[in-house]
N, C-alpha and C positions, 0 to 999 in steps of 0.2 A: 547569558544566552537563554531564551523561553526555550521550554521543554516541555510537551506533550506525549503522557505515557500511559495507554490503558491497554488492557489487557482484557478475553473473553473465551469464557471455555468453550467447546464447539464439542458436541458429541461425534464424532467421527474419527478414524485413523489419522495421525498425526501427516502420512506422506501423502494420504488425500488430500487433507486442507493444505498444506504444503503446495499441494501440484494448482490442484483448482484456486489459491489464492494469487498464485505468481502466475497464473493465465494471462496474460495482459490483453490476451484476444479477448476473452470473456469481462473485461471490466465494464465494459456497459451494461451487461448485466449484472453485473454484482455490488457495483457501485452506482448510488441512486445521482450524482452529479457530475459524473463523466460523458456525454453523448460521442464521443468521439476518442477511437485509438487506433494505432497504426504503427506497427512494430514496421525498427529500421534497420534492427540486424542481431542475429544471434550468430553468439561464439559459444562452443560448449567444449568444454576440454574437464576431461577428470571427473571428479565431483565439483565442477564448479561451471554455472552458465552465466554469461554475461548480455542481457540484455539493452536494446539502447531505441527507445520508444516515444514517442508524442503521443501527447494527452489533450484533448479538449472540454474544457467546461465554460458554460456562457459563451462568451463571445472573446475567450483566452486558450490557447493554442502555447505548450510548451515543451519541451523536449529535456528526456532523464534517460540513467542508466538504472538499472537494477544488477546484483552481483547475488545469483543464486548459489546456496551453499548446500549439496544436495545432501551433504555427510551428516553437516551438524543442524541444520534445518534452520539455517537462516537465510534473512532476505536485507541488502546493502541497499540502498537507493540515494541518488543524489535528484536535483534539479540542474540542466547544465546551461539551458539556453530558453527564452529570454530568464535573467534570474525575476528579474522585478514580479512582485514587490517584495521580494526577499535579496538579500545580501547573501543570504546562505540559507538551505533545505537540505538537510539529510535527516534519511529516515532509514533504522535499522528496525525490521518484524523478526520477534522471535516465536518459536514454537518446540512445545515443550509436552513429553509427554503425561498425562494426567490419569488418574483414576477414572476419570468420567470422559475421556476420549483426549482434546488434545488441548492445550492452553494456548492459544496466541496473543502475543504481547507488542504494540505498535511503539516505540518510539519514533518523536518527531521533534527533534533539532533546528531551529533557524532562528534566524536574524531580519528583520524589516529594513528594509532600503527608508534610507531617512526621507525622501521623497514622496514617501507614501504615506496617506493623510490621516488612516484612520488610526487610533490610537492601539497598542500593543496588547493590554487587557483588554478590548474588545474585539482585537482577531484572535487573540489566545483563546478565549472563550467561543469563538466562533467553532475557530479547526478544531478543538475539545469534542465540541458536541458534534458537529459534523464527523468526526471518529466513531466517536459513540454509535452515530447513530448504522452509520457503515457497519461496523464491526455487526451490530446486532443483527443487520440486513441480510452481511455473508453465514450469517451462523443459520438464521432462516431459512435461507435459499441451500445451503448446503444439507440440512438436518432434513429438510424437508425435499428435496430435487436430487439428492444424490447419484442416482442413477442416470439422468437424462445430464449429468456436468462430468462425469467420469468418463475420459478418453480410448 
């Protein structure tokens, strides 16, 4: 199973980047490929929130949950509907505290539906750099906006 796992310091408190990354309201702006979000229901019980949300990018529209873990500072995510062109998407964010503010670490799990054309090394390589370049995006926009994104 391909596996994509990068990792980006963020100078700021670990339960800020925590909050303002799980926003899902806010991923249009934080994410430069998302134009469209639309939460469909939180459950929050304990140290644990379960979100269940649709995504839009281009002219694709799909629906995940996220399982916020507010104790240990992680973030669960499946894809759940339509899956294609994945077989399977799970994606676990971890965040960790740092010397220089907070570490966050993206793993991303999945599998390509045999139906889909393009080849596996060149969507690995895609969603890689596509990470990358998000990651870098949220650490800018946080380092530098932090006041105007804090609730």
């Amino acid at each position: 199973m391909p596996r994509i796992n990068n990792s980006i310091i963020i100078r700021e408190d670990i339960e800020k980047v925590f909050n303002i990354t799980n926003d899902i309201s806010k991923w249009n702006e934080l994410f430069s490929d998302y134009h469209d979000n639309k939460i469909l229901n939180i459950e929050k019980e304990g140290r644990f929130t379960k979100i269940v949300f649709e995504l839009g990018k281009g002219n694709s529209t799909w629906k995940s949950y996220r399982l916020l873990d507010h104790k240990e500072y992680t973030a669960i995510a499946q894809r759940i509907e339509p899956m294609f062109p994945f077989l399977y998407m799970h994606l676990t964010w971890y965040y960790e505290h740092h010397p220089e503010g907070t570490l966050m670490t993206w793993v991303q799990d999945f599998e390509l539906d045999p139906g889909f054309r393009e080849p596996l090394d060149k969507v690995t390589e895609k969603m890689d750099r596509s990470t990358k370049i998000n990651q870098e995006n949220i650490k800018k926009i946080i380092e530098e906006n932090m006041h105007s994104l804090v609730k």
